[in-house]
C-alpha positions as CSV (number, residue, x, y, z in Angstrom):
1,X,-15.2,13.0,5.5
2,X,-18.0,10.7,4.5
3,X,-20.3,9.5,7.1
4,X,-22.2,5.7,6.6
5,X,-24.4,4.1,8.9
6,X,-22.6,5.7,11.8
7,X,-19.0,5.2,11.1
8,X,-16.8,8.2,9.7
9,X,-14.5,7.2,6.9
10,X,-11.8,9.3,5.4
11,X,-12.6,8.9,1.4
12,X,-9.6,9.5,-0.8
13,X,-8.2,9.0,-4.2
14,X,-5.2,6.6,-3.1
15,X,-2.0,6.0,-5.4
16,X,0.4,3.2,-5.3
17,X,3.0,4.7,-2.8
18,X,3.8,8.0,-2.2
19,X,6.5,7.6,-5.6
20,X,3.7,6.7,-8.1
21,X,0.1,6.8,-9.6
22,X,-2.6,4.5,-10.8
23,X,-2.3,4.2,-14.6
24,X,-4.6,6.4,-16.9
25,X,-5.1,8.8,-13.4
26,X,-2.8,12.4,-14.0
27,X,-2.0,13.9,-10.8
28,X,-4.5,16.1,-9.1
29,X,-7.2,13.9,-11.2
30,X,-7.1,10.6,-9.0
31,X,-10.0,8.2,-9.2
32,X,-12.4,7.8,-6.2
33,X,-11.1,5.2,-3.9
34,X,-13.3,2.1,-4.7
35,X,-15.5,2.3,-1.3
36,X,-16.2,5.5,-2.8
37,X,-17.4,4.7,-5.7
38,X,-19.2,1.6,-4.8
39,X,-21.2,3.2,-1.5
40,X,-23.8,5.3,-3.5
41,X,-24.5,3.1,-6.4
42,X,-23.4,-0.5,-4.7
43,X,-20.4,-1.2,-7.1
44,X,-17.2,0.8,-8.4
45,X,-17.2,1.7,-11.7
46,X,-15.6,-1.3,-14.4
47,X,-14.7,1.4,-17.1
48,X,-11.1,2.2,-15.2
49,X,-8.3,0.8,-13.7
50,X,-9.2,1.7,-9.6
51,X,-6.3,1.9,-7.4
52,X,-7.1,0.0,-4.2
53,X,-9.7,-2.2,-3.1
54,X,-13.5,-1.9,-2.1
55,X,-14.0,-1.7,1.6
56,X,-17.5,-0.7,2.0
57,X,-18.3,-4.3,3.6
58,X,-16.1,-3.3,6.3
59,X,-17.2,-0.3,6.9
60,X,-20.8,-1.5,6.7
61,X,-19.9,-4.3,9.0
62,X,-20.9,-6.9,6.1
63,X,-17.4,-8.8,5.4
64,X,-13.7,-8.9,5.9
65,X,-11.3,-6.5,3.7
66,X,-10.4,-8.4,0.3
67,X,-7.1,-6.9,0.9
68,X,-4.2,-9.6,1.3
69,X,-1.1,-7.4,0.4
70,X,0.5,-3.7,1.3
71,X,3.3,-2.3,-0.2
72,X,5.1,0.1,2.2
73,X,6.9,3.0,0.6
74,X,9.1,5.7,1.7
75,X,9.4,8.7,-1.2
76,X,9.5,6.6,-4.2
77,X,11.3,3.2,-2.7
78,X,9.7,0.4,-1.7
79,X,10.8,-0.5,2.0
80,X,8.5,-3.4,2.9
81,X,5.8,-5.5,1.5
82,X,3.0,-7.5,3.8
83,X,0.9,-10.5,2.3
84,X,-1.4,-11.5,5.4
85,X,0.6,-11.9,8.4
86,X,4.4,-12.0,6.7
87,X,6.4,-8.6,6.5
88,X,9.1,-8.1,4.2
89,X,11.7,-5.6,4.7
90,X,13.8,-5.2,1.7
91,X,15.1,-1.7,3.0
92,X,15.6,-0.2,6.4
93,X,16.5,3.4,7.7
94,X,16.2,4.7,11.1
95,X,14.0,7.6,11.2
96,X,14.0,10.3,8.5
97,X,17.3,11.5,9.0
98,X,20.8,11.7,8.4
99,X,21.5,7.9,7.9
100,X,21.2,5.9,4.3
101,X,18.9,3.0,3.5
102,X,19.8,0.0,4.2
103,X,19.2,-3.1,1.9
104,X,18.5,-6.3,2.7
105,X,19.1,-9.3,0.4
106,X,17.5,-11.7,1.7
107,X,14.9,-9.2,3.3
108,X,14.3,-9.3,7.0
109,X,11.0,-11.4,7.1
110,X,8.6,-11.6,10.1
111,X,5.4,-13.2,10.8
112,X,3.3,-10.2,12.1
113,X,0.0,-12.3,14.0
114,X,3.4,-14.3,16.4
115,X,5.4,-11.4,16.5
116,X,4.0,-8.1,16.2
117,X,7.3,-5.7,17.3
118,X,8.9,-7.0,13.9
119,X,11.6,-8.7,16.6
120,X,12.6,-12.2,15.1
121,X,13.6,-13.0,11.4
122,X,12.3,-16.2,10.4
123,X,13.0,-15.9,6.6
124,X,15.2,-19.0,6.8
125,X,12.3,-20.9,7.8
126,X,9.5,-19.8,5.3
127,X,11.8,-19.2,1.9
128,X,8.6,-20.1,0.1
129,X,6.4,-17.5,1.5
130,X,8.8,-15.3,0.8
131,X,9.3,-15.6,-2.5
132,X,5.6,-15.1,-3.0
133,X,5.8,-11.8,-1.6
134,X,9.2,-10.9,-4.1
135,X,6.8,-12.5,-6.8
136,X,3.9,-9.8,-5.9
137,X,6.1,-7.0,-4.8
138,X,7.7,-7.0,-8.4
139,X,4.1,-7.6,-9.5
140,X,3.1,-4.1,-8.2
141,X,6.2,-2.2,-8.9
142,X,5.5,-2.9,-12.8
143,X,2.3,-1.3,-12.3
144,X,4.0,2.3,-10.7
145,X,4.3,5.0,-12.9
146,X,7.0,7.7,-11.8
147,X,5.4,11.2,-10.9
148,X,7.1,14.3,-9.7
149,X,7.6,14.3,-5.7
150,X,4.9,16.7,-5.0
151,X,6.3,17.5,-1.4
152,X,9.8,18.8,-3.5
153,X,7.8,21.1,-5.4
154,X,8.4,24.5,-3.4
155,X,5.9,27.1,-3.6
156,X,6.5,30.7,-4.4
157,X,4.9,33.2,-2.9
């Protein structure tokens, strides 16, 4: 925990999804997040490729978060993808059980600031904005590098 001007903030070195890692970072050896690295000398370092984005404003109270999209994984699949207030679900599952993932060609597609339970698809309406988030969500996912699934990995004793 890191503590700034009064606010607590949980500093970690993030990876693309739980499935992946930030190119030139080897597991166990993951970059500081780039708040991190920006709050004690006032900018992230430009030698390496940073996974994430530089949120000391916000947590400063200084500006909005330059963030625009999220990727939403589940083990190594990508389920969802935001950009601003529209949610794509290309996969669904209830739970983390039993049942299999469920694709979804076109995705389910909701406009999260009108409807905030996920309720009403209104992909048929918005094909454009949709198509940006295809366009970025393929983006990202040539950007993943494959790791081992660390929560596989059983311990011995």
């Amino acid at each position: 925990m890191s503590r700034l001007e009064g606010k607590t903030a949980i500093v970690t070195g993030a990876t693309p999804g739980m499935g992946g890692r930030s190119p030139g970072c080897s597991p166990g050896k993951a970059p500081p997040s780039p708040a991190a690295a920006a709050i004690p000398s006032g900018a992230p370092p430009s030698d390496r490729i940073l996974d994430g984005y530089d949120q000391s404003a916000v947590l400063r109270g200084e500006g909005q978060s330059p963030r625009e999209e999220m990727f939403f994984y589940r083990g190594r699949e990508l389920f969802a993808a935001r950009l601003g207030p529209w949610k794509a679900h290309l996969k669904t599952q209830s739970g983390y059980g039993g049942d299999a993932p469920v694709a979804h060609d076109p995705p389910l597609f909701c406009q999260r600031d009108e409807d905030p339970g996920e309720r009403f698809d209104v992909a048929a309406r918005h094909l454009e904005v949709l198509e940006r988030i295809r366009r970025r969500a393929e983006a990202h996912q040539a950007t993943v590098e494959p790791v081992p699934d660390q929560l596989a990995i059983r311990l011995t004793p």
